[in-house]
N, C-alpha and C positions, 0 to 999 in steps of 0.2 A: 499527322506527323509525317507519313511517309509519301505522301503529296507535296511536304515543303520541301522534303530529303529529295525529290523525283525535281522539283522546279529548282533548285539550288545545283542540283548536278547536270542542268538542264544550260542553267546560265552560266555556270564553270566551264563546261565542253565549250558554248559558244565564245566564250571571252578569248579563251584559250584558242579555237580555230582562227578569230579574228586575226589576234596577237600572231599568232605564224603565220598567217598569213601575210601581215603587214611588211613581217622580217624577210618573208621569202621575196618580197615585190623590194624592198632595201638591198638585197643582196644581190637580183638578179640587178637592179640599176649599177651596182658593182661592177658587174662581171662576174662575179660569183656565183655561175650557174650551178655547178653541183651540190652549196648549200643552198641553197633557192629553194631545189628539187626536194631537198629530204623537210626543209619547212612544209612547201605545199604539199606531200604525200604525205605530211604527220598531220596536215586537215584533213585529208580523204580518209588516213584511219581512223579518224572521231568522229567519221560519220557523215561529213558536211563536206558537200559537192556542189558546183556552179560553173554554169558555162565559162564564167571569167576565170576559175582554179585550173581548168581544164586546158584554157587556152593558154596559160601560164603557162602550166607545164610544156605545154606543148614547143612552147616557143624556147623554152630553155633545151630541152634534148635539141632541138633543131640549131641551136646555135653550138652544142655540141657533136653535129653531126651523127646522131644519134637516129636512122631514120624511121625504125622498128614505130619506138616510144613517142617519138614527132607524130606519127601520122594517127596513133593509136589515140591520140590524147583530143587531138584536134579531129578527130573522129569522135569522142565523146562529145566536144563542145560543141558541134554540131548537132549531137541530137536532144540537145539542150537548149540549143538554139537555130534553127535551122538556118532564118533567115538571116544570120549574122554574114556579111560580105565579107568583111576582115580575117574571120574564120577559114571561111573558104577560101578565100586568097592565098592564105596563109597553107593550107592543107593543100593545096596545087601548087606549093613552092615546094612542100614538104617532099610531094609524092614525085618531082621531079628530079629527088636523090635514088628514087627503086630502081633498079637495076631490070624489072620484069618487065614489058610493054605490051600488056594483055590491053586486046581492043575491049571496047564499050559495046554492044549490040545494043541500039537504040530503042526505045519500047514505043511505038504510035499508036493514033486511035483514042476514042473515048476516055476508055480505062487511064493511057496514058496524062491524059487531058485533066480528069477528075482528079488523081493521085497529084500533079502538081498544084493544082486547087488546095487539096486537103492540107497538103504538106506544107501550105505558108507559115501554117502556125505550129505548135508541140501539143502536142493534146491536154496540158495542161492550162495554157493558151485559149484551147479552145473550151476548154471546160467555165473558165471565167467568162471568157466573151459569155454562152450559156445563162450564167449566172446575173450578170448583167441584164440579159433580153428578160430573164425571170422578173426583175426586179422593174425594168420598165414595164413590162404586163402588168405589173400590178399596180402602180404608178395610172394605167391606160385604165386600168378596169375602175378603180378610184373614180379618174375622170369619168366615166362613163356614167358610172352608180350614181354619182351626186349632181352631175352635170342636166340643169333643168331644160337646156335648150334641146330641140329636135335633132339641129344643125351638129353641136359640140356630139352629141351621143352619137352621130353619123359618124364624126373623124374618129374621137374614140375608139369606136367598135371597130372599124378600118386598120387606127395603128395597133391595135389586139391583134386581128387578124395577122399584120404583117410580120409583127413582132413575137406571135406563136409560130410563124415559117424559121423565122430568127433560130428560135432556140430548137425548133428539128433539125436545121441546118448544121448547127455548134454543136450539141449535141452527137449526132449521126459521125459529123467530122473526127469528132474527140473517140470517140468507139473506133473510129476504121483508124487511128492513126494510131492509136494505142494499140490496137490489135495484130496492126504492120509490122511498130517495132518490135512487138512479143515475138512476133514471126519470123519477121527478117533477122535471124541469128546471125550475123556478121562477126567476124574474127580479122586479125591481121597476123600475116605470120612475122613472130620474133626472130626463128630461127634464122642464122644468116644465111643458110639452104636449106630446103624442104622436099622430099621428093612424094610426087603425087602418085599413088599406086592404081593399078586398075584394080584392083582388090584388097581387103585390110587387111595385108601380111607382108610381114618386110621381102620375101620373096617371089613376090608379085612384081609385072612390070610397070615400071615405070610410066607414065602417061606424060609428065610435066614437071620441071624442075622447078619450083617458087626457090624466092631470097626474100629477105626482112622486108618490108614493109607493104607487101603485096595484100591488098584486103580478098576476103575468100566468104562466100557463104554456107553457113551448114548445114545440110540437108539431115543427116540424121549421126547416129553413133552407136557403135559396135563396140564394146571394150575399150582398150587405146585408141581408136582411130575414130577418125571423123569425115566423112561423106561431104566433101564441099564441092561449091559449083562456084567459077569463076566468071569475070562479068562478060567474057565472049561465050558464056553456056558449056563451057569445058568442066565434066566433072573428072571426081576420082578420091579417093582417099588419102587421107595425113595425117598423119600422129599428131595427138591431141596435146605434143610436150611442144610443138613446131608452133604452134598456135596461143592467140590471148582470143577470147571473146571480147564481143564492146557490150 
């Protein structure tokens, strides 16, 4: 009984996120971006999340000039989908509303090289590809088993082999890329100003002045404050109320 109660409340949530969903995508064709916005955030409070919810939003605070929540949003949908072009388009319009103009320090080398590799995909992406190579291995090994000729059990055993590199490959990928985003703690400050401290106390100096929608990473946390490093390696600390996590 309380498996039917669990699948019935199961199918209610999703009918229901569909449904506002649909109205938030009716309302933004409106113009109606503000109720848009509380449709799509009454999907993310039931739980249900998607690169395309994300990008919604995204694109409603951005036509409200909004640039905090623009860039935050389309920073989700990004890590949802990495490889979307439109997204990223989108999020380099957004970030061309911040006010901060902190340089990139480019990363080169191997390291650099591999990480663009890995990062085609989302790690759940890669989890299925994974899943897939499993599935032709055993497809290969089939053929292999039953296969009477010398010749077919040569190719066989061959695409086994290649298709066992497959899934350490996918696999391997899905773990480093999982692990990245665990790691990579990324924030964007909401605050319309934020001051970077050289130490967690409001009477500490100053180091760097952030505005909304400036993304920051975090290194670690003290009480209120949070230890971020900016993408020119600039650290210092920020109150943790100046800040959203992604």
């Amino acid at each position: 009984m309380k498996k039917i109660l669990y699948i019935i409340v199961l199918i209610t949530q999703f009918s229901f996120a569909q449904d506002a969903f649909e109205k938030g995508n009716q309302y933004y064709q409106k113009g109606n971006f503000q109720q848009a916005i509380s449709n799509y955030e009454s999907v993310l409070v039931s739980g249900n999340q998607s690169a395309e919810l994300y990008f919604n939003l995204g694109n409603c605070y951005y036509k409200l000039h909004k640039v905090a929540p623009a860039i935050y949003n389309f920073e989700k949908a990004l890590q949802l989908n990495p490889n979307d072009q439109e997204i990223q388009t989108n999020l380099d319009f957004a970030k061309r509303m911040t006010v901060d103009d902190i340089k990139e320090i480019p990363q080169v080398g191997f390291n650099k090289l591999l990480q663009n590799l890995v990062s085609i995909f989302n790690y759940d992406t890669w989890a299925s590809i994974a899943v897939i190579f499993a599935f032709l291995f055993l497809l290969s090994f089939v053929g292999y088993y039953f296969s009477p000729s010398a010749v077919k059990k040569r190719i066989f055993f061959t695409s086994m082999f290649v298709i066992f590199i497959g899934i350490l490959v996918s696999v391997s990928s899905a773990i480093s890329e999982k692990s990245r985003i665990s790691n990579e703690k990324a924030a964007i400050v909401f605050a319309e100003k934020a001051s970077v401290k050289s130490e967690p106390k409001l009477s500490a100096t100053e180091t760097i002045l952030l505005h909304e929608g400036t993304k920051v990473f975090i290194l670690e946390s003290i009480a209120n404050w949070k230890k971020v490093q900016l993408t020119d390696e600039t650290t210092g600390w920020i109150s943790d109320e100046a800040i959203k996590e992604l």
